[in-house]
N, C-alpha and C positions, 0 to 999 in steps of 0.2 A: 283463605281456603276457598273452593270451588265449592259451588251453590250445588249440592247433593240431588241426583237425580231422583225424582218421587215415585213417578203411575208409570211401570215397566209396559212396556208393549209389546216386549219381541217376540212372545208366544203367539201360537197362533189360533189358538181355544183357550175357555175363560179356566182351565186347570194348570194351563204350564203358565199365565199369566198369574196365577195364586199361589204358585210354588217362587215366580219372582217374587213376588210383592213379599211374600212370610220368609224370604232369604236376606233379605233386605237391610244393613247395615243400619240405621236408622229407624228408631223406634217411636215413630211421631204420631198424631193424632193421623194423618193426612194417610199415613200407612193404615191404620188400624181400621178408618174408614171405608179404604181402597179394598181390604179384605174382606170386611163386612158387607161391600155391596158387589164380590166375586161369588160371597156364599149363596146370594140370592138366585145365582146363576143355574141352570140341572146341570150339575158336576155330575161328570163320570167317576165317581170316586175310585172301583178299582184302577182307574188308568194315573190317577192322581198318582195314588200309592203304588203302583208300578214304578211311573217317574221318578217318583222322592229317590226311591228306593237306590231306582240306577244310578242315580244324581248322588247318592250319599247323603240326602240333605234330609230325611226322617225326622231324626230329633230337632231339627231346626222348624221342621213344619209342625211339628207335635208342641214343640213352643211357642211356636207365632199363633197357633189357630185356637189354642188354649187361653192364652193373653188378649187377644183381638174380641174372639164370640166362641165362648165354646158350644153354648146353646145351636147354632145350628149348624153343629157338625151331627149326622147322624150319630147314635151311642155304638153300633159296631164300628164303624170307621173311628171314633175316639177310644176305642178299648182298643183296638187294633195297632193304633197310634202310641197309645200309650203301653202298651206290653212291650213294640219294639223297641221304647221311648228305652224302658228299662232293662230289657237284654240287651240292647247296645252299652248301658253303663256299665252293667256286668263284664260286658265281652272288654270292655276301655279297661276295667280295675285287671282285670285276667291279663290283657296283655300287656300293660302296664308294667304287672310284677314278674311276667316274662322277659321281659326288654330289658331291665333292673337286675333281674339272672345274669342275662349275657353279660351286661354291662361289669358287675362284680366277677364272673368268671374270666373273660378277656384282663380285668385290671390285675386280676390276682396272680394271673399269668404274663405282667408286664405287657401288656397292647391296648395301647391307649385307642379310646374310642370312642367318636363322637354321633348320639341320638339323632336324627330329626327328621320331621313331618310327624308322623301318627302321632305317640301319645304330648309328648314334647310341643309340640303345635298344639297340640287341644290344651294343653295347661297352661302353655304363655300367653295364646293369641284370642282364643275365644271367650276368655270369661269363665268358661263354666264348662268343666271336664267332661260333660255331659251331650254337648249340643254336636261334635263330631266325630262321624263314621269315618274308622280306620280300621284297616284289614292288614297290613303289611308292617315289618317293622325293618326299618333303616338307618344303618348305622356305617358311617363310616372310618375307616382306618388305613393307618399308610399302605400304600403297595407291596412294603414286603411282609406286609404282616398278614396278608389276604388269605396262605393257603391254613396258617398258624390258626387263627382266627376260624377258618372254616374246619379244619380236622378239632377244635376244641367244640364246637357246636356240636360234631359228628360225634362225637364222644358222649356229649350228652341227650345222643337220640334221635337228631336231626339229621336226614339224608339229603343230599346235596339234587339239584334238581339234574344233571347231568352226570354224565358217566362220562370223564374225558381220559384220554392216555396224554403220553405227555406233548407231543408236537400237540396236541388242540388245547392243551391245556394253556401251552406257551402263548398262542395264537389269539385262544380267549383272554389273557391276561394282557395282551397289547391292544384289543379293539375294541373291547366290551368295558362295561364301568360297575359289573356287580357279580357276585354271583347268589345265587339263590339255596337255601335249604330249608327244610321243610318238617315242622314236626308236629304230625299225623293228629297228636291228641291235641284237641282245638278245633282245627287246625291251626296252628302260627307257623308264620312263613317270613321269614330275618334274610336281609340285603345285603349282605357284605357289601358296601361300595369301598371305591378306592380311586374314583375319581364320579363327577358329577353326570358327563351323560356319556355314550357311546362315543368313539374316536370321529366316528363319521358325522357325527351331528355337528362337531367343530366349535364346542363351547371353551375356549383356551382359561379359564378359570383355575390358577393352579393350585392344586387341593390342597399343598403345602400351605399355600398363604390363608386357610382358611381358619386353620390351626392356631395362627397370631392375632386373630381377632374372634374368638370363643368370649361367648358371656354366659353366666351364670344363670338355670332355672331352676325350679323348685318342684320337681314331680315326686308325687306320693311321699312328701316329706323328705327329699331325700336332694341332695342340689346337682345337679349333673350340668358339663360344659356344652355346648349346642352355639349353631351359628350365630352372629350377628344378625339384628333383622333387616340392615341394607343388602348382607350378601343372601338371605334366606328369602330377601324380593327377590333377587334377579333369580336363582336358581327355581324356586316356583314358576317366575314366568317362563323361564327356560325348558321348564317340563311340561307347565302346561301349552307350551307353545310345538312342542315333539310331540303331545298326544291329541293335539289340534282343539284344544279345549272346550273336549267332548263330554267332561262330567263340570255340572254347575256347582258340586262340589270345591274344586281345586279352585275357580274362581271367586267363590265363598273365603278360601285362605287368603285369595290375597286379598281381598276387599278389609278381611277382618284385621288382616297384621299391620293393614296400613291403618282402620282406625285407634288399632291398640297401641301405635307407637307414631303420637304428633311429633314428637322429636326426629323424625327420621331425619337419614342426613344426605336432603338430598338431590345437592348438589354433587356427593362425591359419587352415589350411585348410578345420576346418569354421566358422569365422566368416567365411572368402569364400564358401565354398559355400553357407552361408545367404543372405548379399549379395549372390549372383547367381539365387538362386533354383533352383539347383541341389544342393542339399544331399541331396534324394533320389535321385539321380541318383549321387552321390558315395557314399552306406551302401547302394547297393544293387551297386554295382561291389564296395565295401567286403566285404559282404556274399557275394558267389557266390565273391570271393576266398578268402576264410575256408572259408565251407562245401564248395566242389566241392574247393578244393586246399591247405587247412590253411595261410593267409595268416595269422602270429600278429599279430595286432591288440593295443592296448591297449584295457584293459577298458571304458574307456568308450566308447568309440569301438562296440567291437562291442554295445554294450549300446542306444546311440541308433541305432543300424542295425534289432537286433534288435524296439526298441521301437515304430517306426512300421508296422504291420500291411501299409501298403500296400508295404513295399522288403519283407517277405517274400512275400507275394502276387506281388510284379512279379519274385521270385526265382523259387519257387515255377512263371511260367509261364514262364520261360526255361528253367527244367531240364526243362520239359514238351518247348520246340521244338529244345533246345540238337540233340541228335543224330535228330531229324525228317531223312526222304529230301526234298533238295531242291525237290520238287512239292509236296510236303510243307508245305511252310513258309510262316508266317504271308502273307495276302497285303496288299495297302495298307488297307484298313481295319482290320483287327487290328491293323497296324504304330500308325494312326495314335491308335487309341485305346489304345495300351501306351506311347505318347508323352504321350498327356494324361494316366494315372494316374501317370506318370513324374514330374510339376510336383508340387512343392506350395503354389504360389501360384497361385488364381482368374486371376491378368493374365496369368498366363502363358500359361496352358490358353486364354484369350481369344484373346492376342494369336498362338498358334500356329494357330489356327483361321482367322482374320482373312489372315495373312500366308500361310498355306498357300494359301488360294481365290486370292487377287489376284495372288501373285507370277507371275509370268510366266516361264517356261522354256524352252531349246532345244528340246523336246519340242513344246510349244505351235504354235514357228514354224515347227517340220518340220511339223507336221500341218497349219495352214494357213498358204500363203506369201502375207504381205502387202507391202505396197511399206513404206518408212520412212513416207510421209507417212499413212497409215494403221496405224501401230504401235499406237497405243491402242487398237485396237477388241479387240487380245488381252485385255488389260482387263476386257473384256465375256466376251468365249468361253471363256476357261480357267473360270471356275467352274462356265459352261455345261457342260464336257468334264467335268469332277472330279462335276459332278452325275449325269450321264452312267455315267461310271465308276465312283463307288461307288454311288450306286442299283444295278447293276443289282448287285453285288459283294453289298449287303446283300441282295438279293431272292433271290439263291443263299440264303444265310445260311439266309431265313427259310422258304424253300423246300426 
């Protein structure tokens, strides 16, 4: 295995360098030192705990800084720390037995349905149910069970986040990969997926096959079926590579899943990741795991990461936006071209380009409302709007 990375640097003030150093996959003397001589430093604590916050990573800081020197964290910043420490548990057990609702309701009703990321992820991969922020709950199920699945939610309370008739409904069901509803008290907000990302993102992963390779977790006493964690790396990096991995949370998962599972097998993950055309996308998650939070890799693995220029380039500018003030951050044209250096296949970089213009979105219909018998003219006007909106995005740029 690869010699774990120790003294983070990618921050660029000694508080997003203390937020690496206490996210840190490795619990060593060398870390606990590195933190203790961060404290010494005038922390700006509220911006600290701004960061954590956006980052998802609170309880993990509330842990490291606790373990390390609790003595000089001021006592409001540790009371503060430690309140969130424990309504995020609360809010984990609350959604938890929300998730566990669905899940008996959908089975009870024959629709099989598989957990993962939020609680599911915090009970297999972290250790400790406690240490991860999760807000969403995702679950996925076949395609035709989607609308079944969603009118059984709606039944018990949950409003759907959209109002579709039926040509958008059709249209969302062929290009979209979820839909959302929403239940007020909480709030808790449940993902119907029914494939893993948008049609335009072009991750060919066929959700069917994910279904023959389910294993076994053990949340709240209770055993539920959830991904493999070869196919639950690549989907991770997959997403965090669509949301340009802007929370140091989602790179926190993958760092942990890989130390919580030496067995991984994986050799066959990066021969799917090649076969999906996602392989960059997979050594570049690989990749910010290792460097920001000393993720020990095997050597090859970190070695074919290290060797394609463009996963340290597309690393490289994520530690540039990783801790950017949210005005800050990248806007749709930088997103869209940190997506196409993201492929490393020509079809794919096509076929995102292609599917991006044409696909049609709630967005689209909010802005103009047409009747069903005129649905296709969206068709015509979304590339019109996307032309609209990055023209003028680039003419900033260039201006």
């Amino acid at each position: 295995m690869s010699k774990p990375y120790k003294s983070p640097t990618a921050g660029t003030r000694p508080e997003t360098d203390l937020l690496l150093c206490c996210a840190q996959v490795c619990a060593d003397s060398e870390r606990a030192e590195r933190i203790r001589a961060l404290l010494r430093e005038d922390l700006d604590w509220e911006y600290l705990l701004q960061t954590a916050q956006q980052h998802a990573t609170m309880p993990i800081l509330y842990q490291s800084l606790t373990t390390a020197c609790p003595q000089a964290v001021p006592k409001a910043v540790l009371d503060q720390l430690r309140e969130h420490f424990y309504s995020n548990t609360r809010r984990n057990f609350a959604l938890t037995g929300e998730l566990l609702k669905c899940l008996n309701l959908l089975e009870a009703h024959g629709i099989p349905a598989v957990p993962y990321r939020g609680p599911v992820l915090a009970a297999s991969v972290y250790g400790d149910f406690n240490l991860r922020q999760f807000g969403d709950l995702d679950i996925l199920v076949h395609k035709k069970d989607v609308m079944r699945a969603q009118d059984l939610l709606i039944s018990q309370g949950y409003r759907p986040e959209f109002q579709l008739n039926r040509a958008q409904e059709a249209a969302y069901l062929r290009a979209q990969s979820e839909h959302k509803v929403v239940l007020d008290e909480g709030p808790v907000i449940v993902e119907i997926h029914w494939r893993l990302t948008e049609g335009y993102f072009s991750f060919p992963l066929d959700p069917e096959q994910l279904w023959e390779r389910l294993e076994p977790v053990s949340l709240a006493g209770k055993e539920v079926q959830t991904f493999s964690p070869e196919d639950l790396l690549l989907i991770l990096c997959v997403h965090g590579t669509k949301h340009l991995w802007e929370r140091l949370g989602w790179i926190c998962d993958v760092a942990k899943l890989v130390c919580a599972h030496e067995a991984m097998n994986w050799q066959w993950v990066m021969e799917q990741a090649c076969a999906l055309g996602s392989a960059r996308m997979l050594f570049l998650g690989l990749f910010l795991a290792n460097d920001l939070l000393g993720a020990a890799l095997p050597a090859e693995v970190l070695q074919r990461a290290q060797a394609d220029p463009m996963v340290v380039s597309l690393a490289r500018q994520v530690r540039q936006w990783l801790f950017l003030d949210p005005s800050e951050r990248p806007g749709s044209l930088e997103s869209c071209l940190f997506h196409l250096r993201a492929r490393e296949r020509t079809q794919d970089r096509v076929r995102y380009c292609v599917r991006l213009a044409v696909t049609t979105t709630p967005g689209d219909w909010a802005l103009v409302r047409l009747p069903s018998s005129l649905f296709p003219l969206y068709y015509v006007l979304r590339p019109i709007r996307l032309a609209g909106k990055y023209g003028l995005e680039l003419l900033k740029r260039l201006l």
